[in-house]
TORPA-434804 format. One line per 5 residues: number of its first residue (from 0); for each residue x, y, z of C-alpha. Coordinates in nm, 4 decimals, padded with zeros to 6 digits. Each point is the difference from the previous one (the first is absolute). Layout:
// TORPA-434804
NUM) X/Y/Z; ...
***
This chain:
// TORPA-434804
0) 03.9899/01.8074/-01.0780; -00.2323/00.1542/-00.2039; -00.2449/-00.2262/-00.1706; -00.1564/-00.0287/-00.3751; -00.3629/00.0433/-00.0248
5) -00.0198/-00.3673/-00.1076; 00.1876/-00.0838/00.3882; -00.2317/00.1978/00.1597; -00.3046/-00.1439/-00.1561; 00.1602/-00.3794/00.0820
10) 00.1279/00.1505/00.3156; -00.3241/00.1221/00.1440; -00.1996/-00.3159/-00.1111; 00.2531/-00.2377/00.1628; -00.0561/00.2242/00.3520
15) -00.3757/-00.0300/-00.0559; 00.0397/-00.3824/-00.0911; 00.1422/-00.0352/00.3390; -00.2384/00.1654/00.1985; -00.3239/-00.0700/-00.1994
20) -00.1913/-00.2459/00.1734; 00.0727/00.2098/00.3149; -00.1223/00.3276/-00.1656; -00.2700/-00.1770/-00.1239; -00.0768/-00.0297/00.4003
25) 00.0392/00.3055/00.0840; -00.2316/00.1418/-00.2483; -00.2839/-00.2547/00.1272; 00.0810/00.1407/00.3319; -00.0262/00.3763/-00.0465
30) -00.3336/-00.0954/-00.2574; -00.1645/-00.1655/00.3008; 00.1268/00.2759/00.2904; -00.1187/00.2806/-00.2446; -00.3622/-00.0609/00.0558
35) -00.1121/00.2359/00.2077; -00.3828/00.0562/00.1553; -00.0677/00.2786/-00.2161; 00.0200/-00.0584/-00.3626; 00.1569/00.3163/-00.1075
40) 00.3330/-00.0709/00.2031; 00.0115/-00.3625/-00.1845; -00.0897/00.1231/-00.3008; 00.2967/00.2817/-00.0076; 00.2773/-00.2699/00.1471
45) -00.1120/-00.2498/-00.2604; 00.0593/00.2836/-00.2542; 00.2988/00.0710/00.0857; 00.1358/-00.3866/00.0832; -00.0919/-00.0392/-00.3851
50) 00.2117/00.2927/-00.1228; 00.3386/-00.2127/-00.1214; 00.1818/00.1088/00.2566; 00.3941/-00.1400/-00.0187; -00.0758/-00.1722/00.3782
55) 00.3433/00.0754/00.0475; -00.0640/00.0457/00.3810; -00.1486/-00.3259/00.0773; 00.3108/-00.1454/-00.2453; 00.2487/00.1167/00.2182
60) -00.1948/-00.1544/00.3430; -00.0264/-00.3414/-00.1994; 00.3183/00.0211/-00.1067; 00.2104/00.1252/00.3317; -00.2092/-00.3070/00.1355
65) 00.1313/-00.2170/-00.1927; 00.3672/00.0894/-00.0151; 00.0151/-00.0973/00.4084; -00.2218/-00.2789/00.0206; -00.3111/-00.0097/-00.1681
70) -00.3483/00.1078/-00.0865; -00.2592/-00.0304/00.3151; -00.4323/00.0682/00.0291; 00.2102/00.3319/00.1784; 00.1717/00.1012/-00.2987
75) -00.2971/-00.0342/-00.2162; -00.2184/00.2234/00.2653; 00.2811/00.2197/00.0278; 00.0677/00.0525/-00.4272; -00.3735/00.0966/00.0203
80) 00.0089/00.2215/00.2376; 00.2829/00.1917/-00.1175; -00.1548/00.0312/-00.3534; -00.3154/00.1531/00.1961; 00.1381/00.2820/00.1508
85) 00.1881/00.0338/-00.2669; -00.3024/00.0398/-00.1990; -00.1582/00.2206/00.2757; 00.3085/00.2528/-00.0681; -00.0987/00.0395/-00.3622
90) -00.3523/00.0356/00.0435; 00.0827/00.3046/00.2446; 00.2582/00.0910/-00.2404; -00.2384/00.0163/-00.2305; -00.2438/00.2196/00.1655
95) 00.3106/00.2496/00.0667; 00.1365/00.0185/-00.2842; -00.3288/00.0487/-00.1929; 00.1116/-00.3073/-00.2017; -00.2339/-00.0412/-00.3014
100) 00.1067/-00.3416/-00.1297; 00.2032/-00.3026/00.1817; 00.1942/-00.3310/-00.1806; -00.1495/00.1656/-00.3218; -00.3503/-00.0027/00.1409
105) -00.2225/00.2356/00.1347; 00.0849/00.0900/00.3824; -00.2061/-00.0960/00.2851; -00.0700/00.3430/00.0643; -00.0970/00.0783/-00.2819
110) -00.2769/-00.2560/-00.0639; -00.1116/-00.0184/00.3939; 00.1074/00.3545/00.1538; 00.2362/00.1169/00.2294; -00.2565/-00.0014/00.3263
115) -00.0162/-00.3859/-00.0560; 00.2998/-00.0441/-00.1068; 00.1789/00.1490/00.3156; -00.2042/-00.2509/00.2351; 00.0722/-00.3099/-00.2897
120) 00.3676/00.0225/00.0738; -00.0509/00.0651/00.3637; -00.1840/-00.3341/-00.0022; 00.2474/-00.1547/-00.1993; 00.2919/00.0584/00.2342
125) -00.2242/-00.0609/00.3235; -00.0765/-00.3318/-00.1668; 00.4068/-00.0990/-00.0166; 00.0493/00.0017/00.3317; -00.3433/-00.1941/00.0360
130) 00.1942/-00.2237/-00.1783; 00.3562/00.0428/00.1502; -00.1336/-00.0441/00.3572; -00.0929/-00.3606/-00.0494; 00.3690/-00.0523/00.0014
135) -00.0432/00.0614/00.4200; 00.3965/00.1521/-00.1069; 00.0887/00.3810/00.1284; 00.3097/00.0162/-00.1660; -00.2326/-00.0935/-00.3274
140) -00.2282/00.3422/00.1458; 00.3128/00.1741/00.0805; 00.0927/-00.0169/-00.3468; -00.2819/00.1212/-00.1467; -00.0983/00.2609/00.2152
145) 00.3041/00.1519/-00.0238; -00.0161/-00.0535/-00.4127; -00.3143/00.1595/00.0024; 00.1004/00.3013/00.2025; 00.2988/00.0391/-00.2082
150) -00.2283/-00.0074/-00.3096; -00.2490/00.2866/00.1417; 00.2627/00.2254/00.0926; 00.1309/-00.0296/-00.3299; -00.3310/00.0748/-00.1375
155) 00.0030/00.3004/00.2293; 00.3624/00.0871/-00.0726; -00.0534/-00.0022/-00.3947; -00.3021/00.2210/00.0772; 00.1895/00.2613/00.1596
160) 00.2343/-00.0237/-00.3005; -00.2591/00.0278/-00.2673; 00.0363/00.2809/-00.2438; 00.3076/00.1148/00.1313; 00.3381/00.0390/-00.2050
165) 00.3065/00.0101/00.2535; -00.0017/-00.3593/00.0968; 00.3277/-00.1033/00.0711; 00.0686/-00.3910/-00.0566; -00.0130/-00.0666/00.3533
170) -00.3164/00.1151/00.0659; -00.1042/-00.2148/-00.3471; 00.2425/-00.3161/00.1051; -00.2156/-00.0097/00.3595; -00.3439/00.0106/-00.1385
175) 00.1069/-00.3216/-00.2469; 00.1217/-00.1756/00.3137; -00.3085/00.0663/00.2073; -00.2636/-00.0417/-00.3407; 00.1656/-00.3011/-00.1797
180) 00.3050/-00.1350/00.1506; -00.1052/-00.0397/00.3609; -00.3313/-00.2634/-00.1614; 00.2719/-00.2050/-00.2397; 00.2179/-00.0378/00.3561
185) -00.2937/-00.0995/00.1934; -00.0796/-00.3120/-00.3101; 00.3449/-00.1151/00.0604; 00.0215/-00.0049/00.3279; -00.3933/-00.1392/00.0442
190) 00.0770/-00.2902/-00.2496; 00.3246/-00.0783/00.1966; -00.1084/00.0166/00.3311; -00.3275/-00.2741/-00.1275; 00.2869/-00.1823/-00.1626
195) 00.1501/-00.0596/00.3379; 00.2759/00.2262/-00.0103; 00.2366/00.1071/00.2864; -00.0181/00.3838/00.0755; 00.3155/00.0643/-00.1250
200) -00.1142/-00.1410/-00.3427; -00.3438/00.1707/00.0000; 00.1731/00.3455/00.0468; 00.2777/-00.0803/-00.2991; -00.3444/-00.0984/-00.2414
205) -00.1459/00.3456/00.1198; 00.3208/00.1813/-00.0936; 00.0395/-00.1886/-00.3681; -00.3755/00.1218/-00.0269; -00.0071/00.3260/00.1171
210) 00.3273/00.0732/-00.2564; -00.2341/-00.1744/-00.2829; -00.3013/00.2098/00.1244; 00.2044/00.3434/-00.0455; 00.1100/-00.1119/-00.3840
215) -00.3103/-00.0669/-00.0347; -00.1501/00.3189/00.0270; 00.2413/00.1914/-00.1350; -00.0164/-00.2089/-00.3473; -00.3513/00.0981/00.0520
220) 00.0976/00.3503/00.0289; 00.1319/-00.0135/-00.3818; -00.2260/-00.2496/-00.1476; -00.2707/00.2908/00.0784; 00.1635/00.2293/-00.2070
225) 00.1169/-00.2359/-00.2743; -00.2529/-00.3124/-00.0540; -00.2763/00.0216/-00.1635; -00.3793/00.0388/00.0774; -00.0900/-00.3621/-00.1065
230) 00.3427/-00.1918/00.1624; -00.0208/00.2231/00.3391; -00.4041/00.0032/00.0159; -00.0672/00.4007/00.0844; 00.1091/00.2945/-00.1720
235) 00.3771/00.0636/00.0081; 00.1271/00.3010/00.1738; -00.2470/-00.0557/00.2289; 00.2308/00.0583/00.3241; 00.0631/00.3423/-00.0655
240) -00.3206/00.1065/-00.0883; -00.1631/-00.1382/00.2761; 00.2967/00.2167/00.1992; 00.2318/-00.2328/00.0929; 00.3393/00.1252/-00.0743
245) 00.2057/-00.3713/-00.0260; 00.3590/-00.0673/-00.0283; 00.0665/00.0457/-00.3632; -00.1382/00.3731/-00.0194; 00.1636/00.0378/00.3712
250) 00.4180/-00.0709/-00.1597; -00.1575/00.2096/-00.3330; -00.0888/00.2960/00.2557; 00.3943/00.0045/00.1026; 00.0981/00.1358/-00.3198
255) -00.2756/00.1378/-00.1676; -00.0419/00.3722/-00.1143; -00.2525/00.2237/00.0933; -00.1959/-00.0242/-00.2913; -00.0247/-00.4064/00.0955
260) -00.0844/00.0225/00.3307; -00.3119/00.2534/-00.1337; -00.0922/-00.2701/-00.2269; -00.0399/-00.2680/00.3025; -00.1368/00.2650/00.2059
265) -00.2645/00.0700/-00.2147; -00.0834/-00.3688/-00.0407; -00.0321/-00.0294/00.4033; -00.2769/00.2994/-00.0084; -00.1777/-00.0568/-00.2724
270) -00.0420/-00.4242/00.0745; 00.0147/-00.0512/-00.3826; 00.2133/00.0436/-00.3220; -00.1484/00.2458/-00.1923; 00.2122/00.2950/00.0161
275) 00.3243/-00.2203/00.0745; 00.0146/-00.3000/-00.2616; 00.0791/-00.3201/00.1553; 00.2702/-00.0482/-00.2507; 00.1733/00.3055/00.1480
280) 00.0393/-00.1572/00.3699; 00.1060/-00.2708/-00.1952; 00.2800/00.1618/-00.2192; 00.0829/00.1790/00.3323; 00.0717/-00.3196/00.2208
285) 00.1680/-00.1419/-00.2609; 00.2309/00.3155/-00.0365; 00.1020/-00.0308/00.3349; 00.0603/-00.3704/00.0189; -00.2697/-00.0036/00.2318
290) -00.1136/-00.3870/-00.1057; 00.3532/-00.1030/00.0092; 00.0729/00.1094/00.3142; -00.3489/-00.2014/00.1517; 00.1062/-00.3016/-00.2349
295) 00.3283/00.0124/00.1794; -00.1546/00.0221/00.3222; -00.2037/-00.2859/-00.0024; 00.2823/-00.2442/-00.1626; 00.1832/00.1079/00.3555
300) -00.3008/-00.1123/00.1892; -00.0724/-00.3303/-00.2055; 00.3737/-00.0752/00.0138; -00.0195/00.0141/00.3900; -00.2940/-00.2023/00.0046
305) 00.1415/-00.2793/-00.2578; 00.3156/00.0069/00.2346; -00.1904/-00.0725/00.2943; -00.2023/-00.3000/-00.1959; 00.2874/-00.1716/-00.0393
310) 00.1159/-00.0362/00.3550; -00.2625/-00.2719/-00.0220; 00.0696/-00.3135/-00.1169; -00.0599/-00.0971/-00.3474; -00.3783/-00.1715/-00.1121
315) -00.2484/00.1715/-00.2250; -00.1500/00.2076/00.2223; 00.3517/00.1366/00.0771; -00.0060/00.0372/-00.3667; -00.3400/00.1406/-00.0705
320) 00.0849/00.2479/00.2537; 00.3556/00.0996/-00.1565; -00.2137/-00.0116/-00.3795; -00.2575/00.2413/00.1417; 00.2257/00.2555/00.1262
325) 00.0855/00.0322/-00.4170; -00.3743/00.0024/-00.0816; -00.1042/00.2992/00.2173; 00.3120/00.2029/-00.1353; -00.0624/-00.0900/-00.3564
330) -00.3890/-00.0058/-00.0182; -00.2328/00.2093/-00.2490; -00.2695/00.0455/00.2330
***
């Protein structure tokens, strides 16, 4: 069920209330493990740990923890850690992408270079398993090596893909599971294996999230071509001319004419929207129901998640859980 801006707003401060003094943990924990010998590299993480970032990743750890049993020292480490590679991703996403701003704010890169920048994240995610080790747990490695593998071959796999046009949804659907989805599954299943959770269990938490993790992206797919600057916090549109040919301008592609796929063609070569207007792309994707189709998409993907959710038994995590499969589909930014 699809909820009024008024719900969400009540909706996404009851989740917080439940997790707050928890968060407020976690954020302790990744200030103190984000000091690092040389001053640049804690200068950069604090940066970017003070950007207003949504923390949904850590949310979903403390949360999944708490559905099966309860918040432990584990869980907090764990939430931290998560939100530092995390935050490792976007710093090299950054640098890749040639980002200029970040949350609204300038981008690391920007203000400290991409030479620095490069070793900053490397630090960053060499510093989460510092952190992640301590649990003396390999399936806890297991986990997030094999995240973090999934998350550089995406990295690799969206590299291959930038600039070109005939990306067919496949191709696009596997580089959101190995980018975004694959982290949101490892939360879930981190938080409920702390939490105490059976194996059985910990896999159904990483399925809910890995469903959650796709919607997720692909509302983030539309939200960069229809927010706006201030709500999404960097230029809109910024996907395509960066190169990356997403999901909405992939089911446009299926039935656009000739003269439309020029138009995106010309905004993949020449990186900006000069001699294409952005409105165009817009009017185009629109045409072609190419937002619908996306929205539609993700409701499947949040509905499967929702219906996994409720296997559980009922408490307000159970709830917060169910509540945040609406806020991802139905969020602004």
């Amino acid at each position: 069920m699809a909820l009024s801006k008024l719900g969400q707003t009540l909706t996404a401060l009851e989740i917080l209330e439940l997790v707050k003094s928890d968060l407020e943990r976690v954020e302790r924990e990744i200030n103190l493990e984000s000091v690092a010998s040389v001053d640049v590299a804690t200068t950069i993480a604090r940066h970017l740990q003070s950007g207003g970032g949504k923390r949904l990743r850590p949310i979903l750890v403390l949360l999944a923890s708490k559905l099966v049993g309860g918040v432990t020292d584990s869980s907090i480490r764990l939430a931290a850690v998560v939100e530092m590679i995390h935050t490792a991703t976007l710093v090299h996403d950054d640098v890749i992408d040639t980002a200029k701003t970040r949350r609204g704010r300038p981008s690391s890169n920007t203000i400290w270079g991409n030479h620095t920048c490069v070793l900053a994240g490397d630090w960053l995610y060499m510093q989460a398993f510092h952190i992640a080790l301590r649990e003396r747990n390999f399936h806890v490695l297991d986990l997030l090596i094999a995240l973090t593998q999934m998350m550089v071959e995406g990295e690799l796999l969206q590299l291959e893909l930038i600039g070109k046009i005939n990306i067919s949804e496949a191709d696009y659907m596997e580089l959101v599971d190995r980018k975004t989805a694959s982290l949101f599954s490892a939360c879930a299943k981190l938080g409920a294996l702390t939490g105490g959770a059976d194996e059985a269990t910990e896999a159904r938490m990483g399925e809910f999230s890995w469903n959650l993790g796709i919607a997720f992206q692909l509302v983030d797919d539309v939200l960069d071509f229809t927010s706006h600057e201030k709500v999404l916090g960097k230029p809109v549109g910024s996907d395509l001319r960066e190169g990356k040919v997403t999901l909405p301008v992939i089911y446009a592609l299926e039935d656009a004419t000739a003269e439309e796929r020029g138009m995106v063609e010309t905004v993949l070569k020449d990186a900006n929207y000069e001699r294409v207007r952005f409105s165009k792309i817009l009017g185009m994707i629109e045409r072609h129901r190419g937002f619908e189709r996306v929205r539609e998409r993700a409701q499947a993907f949040t509905d499967k998640a929702r219906s996994i959710v409720t296997e559980f038994p009922e408490s307000p995590y159970q709830r917060a859980l169910t509540a945040l499969t609406d806020l991802v589909t139905e969020r602004d930014h």
